[in-house]
N, C-alpha and C positions, 0 to 999 in steps of 0.2 A: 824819782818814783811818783806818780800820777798817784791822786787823793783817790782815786778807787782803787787804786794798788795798796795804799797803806789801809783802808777799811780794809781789803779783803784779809790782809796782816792781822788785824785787828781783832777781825772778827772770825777769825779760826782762832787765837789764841781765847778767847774769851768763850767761844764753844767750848772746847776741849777743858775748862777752867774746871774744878771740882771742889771749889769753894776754899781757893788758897794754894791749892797744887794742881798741874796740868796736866792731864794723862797723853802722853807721847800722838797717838789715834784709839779711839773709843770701843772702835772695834776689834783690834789687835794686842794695844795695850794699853790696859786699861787700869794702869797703876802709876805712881811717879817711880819715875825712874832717873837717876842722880843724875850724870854726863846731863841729859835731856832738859834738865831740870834748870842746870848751872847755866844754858845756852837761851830756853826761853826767860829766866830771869835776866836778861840782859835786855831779850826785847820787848820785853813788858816794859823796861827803864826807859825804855822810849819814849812810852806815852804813859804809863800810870805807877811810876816811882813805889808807891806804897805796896801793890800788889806785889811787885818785884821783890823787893822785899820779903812778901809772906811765899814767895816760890821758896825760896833759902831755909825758911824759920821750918818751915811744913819737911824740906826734906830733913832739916837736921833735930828735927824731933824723933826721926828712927835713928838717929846715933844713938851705937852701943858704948857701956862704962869702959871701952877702952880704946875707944875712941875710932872705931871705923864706920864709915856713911856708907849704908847696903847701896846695894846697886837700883834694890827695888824695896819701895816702903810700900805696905797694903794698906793705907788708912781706911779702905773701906772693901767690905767683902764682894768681889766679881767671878761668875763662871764659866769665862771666855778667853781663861790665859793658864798657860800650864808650862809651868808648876809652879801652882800659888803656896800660901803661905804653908798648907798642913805637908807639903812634901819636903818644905825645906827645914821646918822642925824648931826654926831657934829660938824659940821662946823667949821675946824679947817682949816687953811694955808695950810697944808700937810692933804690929808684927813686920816681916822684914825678910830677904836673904840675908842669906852669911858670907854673902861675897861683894866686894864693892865693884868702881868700875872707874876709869881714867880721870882724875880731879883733876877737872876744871872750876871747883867750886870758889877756890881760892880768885881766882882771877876773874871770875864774874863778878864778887864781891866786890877787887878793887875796880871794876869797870862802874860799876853803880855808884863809888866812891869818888870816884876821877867827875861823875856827872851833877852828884850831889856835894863838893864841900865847900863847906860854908854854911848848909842847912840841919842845923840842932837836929830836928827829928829825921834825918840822914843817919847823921853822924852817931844817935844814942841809937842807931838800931844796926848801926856797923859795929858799934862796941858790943854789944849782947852776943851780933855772930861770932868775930874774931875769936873767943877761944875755943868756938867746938870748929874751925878753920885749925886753930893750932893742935889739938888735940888731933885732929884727924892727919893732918902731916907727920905727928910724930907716930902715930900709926903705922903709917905708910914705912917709916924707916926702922921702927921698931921691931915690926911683926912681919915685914916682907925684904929686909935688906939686914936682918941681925948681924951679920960679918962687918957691915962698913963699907963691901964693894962700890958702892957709888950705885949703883941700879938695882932695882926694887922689882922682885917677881909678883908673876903675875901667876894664877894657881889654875884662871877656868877661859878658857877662850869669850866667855860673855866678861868677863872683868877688862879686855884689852877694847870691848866695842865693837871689833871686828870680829863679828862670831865665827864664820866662815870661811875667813880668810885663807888661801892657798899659803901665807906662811906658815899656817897650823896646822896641816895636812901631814908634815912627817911627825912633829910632835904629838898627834895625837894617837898614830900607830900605836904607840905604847900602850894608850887608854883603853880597857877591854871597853865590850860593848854589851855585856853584859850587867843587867842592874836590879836592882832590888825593886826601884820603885817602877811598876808598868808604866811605859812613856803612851800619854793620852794628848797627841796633839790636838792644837787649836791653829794654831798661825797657818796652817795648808789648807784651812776648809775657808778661811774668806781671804787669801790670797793665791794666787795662779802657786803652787807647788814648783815649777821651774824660775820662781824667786825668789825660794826658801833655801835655808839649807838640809840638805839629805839626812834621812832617816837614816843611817849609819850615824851622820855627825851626832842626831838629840840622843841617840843612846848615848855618845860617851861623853855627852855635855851630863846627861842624868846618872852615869855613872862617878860621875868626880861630887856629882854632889851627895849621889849616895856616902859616896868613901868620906867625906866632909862631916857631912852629918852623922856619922860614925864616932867620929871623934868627939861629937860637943862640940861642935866648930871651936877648937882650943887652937889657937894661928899656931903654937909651934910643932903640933904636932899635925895638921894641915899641912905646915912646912916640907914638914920629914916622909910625908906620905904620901905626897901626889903623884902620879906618874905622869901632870905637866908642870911643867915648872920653865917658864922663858921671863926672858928681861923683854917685852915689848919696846920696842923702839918708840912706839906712838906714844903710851902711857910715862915714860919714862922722859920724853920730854914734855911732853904736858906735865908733871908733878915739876921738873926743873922752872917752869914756865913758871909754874904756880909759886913755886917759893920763893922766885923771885917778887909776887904782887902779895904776898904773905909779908916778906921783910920790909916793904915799901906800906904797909899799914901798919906794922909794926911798931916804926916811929910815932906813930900817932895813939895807937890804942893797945900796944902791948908790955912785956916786962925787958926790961936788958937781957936776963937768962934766955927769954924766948929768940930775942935776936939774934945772942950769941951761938947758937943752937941752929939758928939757921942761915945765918954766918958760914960757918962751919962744914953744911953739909953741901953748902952748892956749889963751893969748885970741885966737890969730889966728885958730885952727879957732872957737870959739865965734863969733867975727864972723862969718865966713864963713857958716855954718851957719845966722846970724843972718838972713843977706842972701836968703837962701830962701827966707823967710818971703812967703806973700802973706797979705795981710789981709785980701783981699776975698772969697775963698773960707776962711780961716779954717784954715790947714792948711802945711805945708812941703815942698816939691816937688825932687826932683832937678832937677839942671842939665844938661843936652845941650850938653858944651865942643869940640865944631866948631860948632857953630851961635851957642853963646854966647847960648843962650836958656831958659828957665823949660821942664822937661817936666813939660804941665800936669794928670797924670794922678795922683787924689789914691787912693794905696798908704798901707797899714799902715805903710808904714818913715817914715810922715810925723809920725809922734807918736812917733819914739826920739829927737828930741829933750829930751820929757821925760827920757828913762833917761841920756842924757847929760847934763844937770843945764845946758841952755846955753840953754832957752826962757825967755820973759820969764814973771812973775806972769799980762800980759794974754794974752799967748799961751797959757798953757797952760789960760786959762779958756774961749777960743777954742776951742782943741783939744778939749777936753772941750765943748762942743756942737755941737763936728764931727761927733765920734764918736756923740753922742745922737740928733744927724741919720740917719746909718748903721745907726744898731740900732733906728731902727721899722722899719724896711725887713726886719730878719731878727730869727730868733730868738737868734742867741748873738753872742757875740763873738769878737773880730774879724775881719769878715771884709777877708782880703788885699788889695781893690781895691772903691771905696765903689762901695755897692750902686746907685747909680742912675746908674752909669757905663756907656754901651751897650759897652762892651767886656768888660764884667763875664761872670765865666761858675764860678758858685758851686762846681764838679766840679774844674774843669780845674787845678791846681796852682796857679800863684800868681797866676792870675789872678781868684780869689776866697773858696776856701776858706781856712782859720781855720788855724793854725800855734801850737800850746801855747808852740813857745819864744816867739816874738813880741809874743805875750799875756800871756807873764810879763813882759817887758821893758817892754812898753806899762805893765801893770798894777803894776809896781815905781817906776813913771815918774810916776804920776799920785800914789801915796801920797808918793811925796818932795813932790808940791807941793800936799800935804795934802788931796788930793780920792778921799776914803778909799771914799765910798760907788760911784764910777765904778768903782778898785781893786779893790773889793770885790766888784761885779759882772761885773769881769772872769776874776780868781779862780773865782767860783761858775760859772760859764758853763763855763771851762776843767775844770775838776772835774769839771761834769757831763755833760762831753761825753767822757770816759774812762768814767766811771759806767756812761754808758748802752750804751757801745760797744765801750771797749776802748784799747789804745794803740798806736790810728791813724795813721799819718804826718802825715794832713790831715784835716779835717773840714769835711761840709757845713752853712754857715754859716744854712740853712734848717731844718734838720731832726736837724741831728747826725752826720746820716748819713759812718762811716767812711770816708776814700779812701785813696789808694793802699796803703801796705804795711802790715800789721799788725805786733804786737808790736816798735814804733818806737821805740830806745833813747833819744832826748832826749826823747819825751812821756813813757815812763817815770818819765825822770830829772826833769822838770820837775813830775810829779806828786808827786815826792817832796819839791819845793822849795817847792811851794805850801801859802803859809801860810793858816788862818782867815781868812775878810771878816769 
């Protein structure tokens, strides 16, 4: 990366900065928001250690006393995002949603860890975060996986990342679209609307939080009342991911009980995660847990398997001719939803264009199971899709072409993380 490739890195993350926390884009969103959050603290570790740091402290100051990290923390009032704090209701210290969203928080920590040890004022600011890291895991397993099945639901299509995702598309049938609170968008009037998702989808995105916020946001009665409820493939190997760099900081700043504890829970999640697997398509699929059936729609989140280190040797040779399947079809990598899926739609968010973080995760995934040249073409593709255009929130998996919001603080950050192919 040329020194005016990493200032331009630099100097978008430091724009978008809000005095401790980075808002995703300024004009879209204008809140910290977690995943987002977990990803630019890693590229702040790049170059300014300390800051990095206060990405983590800032978002885990909206953790609730039982330990879940909202999706979205409001530390300061904006009226350019909808639905802010007064529709989601949950009267928290720090205002906040009530819904979290795929923890990668764990494992950005121990990436800052792996960068810093050795250095005292590293190390006393890794101890302060590790137990709201713990706390929020046993969250995770507590309030979204009570049974023990090994995989952890997910309750609103904004908690999986993938808001729009064609895997959502039959699970959300169920969802009326009927809601309490009037939906006032913002994200269609300062981006093109054919990069959004459809005005059907925000109803029943605003409907499930109506039915939420009905409850008190009380997780088991949230449980019991959704009309979504999947095991995300994505999320669920990213938490598998996570607990594994959870029990690797463990030894150093935790208790026995804590380990034990998650000891315990991660060959059940790799099983689980295991059980996803289909062979005959070559690929790992979320599950639809009201129906208790395969959602057969093959997404990007199907290869984080690899990054959670839980797919087999054959599997991930599989995966890797999945993906080769996918890329005659376009010219870069990856895009969000395979291309020869009639639901695919390369512009529309996550229903097909290309996502830097995702592509680092994939791309970090395949070199752990030494398929360096797949890695390496993922890398180069991501690289050059910044090169040519800029740091885009999404990119057209055809053509490169930038979507939705420019100057996007995790592909920033993520440019700054990508190593040589």
């Amino acid at each position: 990366m040329t020194t005016d490739r990493i200032e331009a890195a630099h100097a978008t993350l430091r724009a978008n900065d809000r005095g401790g926390y980075t808002v995703p884009n300024p004009r879209i969103y204008p809140f910290q928001w977690n995943w987002d959050s977990a990803f630019v603290a890693m590229g702040f570790g790049t170059f300014d250690m300390s800051r990095a740091f206060d990405e983590i402290d800032l978002l885990l100051k909206g953790q609730w006393d039982n330990g879940l990290v909202p999706h979205i923390v409001f530390h300061a009032p904006a009226d350019n995002y909808f639905p802010g704090p007064a529709v989601w209701g949950t009267n928290q210290p720090t205002p906040s949603s009530g819904i979290t969203q795929s923890p990668v928080l764990a494992s950005a920590a121990r990436h800052l860890w792996e960068a810093t040890k050795g250095q005292p004022e590293a190390e006393a600011r890794l101890a302060r975060i590790y137990p709201g890291l713990v706390r929020y895991h046993d969250w995770w397993h507590t309030t979204r996986d009570p049974k023990g099945t090994g995989l952890v639901t997910t309750l609103h299509p904004w908690e999986t990342g993938g808001d729009n995702s064609p895997a959502w598309d039959q699970p959300l049938e169920r969802v009326p679209s009927e809601t309490v609170t009037p939906v006032v968008r913002r994200d269609d009037k300062v981006v093109d609307p054919s990069m959004r998702p459809l005005a059907i989808d925000y109803q029943r995105y605003i409907h499930l939080v109506d039915t939420y916020r009905a409850t008190g946001w009380d997780p088991a009665k949230m449980l019991a009342v959704s009309p979504f409820r999947v095991a995300d493939i994505g999320t669920n190997a990213i938490l598998h991911r996570a607990e594994l760099d959870l029990l690797a900081m463990s030894h150093r700043f935790g208790t026995p009980a804590e380990r034990a504890r998650i000891v315990e829970r991660i060959p059940a999640m790799g099983a689980a995660i295991g059980r996803q697997w289909d062979a005959a398509d070559g690929h790992f699929y979320s599950r639809d847990l009201i129906s208790d059936t395969p959602i057969k729609v093959a997404t990007s989140g199907g290869f984080l398997p690899l990054w959670a280190g839980c797919a087999s040797a054959a599997q991930a040779g599989a995966l890797e001719s999945t993906l080769m399947g996918w890329l005659r079809q376009v010219r870069y990598a990856v895009p969000s939803t395979n291309p020869a899926d009639p639901r695919y739609e390369p512009r529309r968010y996550w229903r097909g264009p290309i996502w830097s973080v995702v592509n680092w995760m994939i791309a970090e995934g395949f070199a752990g199971y030494g398929y360096t040249d797949i890695a390496g073409r993922i890398r180069a593709d991501t690289r050059a899709l910044v090169t040519k255009n800029g740091f885009w929130e999404y990119f057209d998996p055809r053509d490169g072409t930038g979507l939705g919001g420019p100057d996007f603080s995790w592909t920033a950050a993520i440019d700054l993380l990508l190593t040589p192919a």
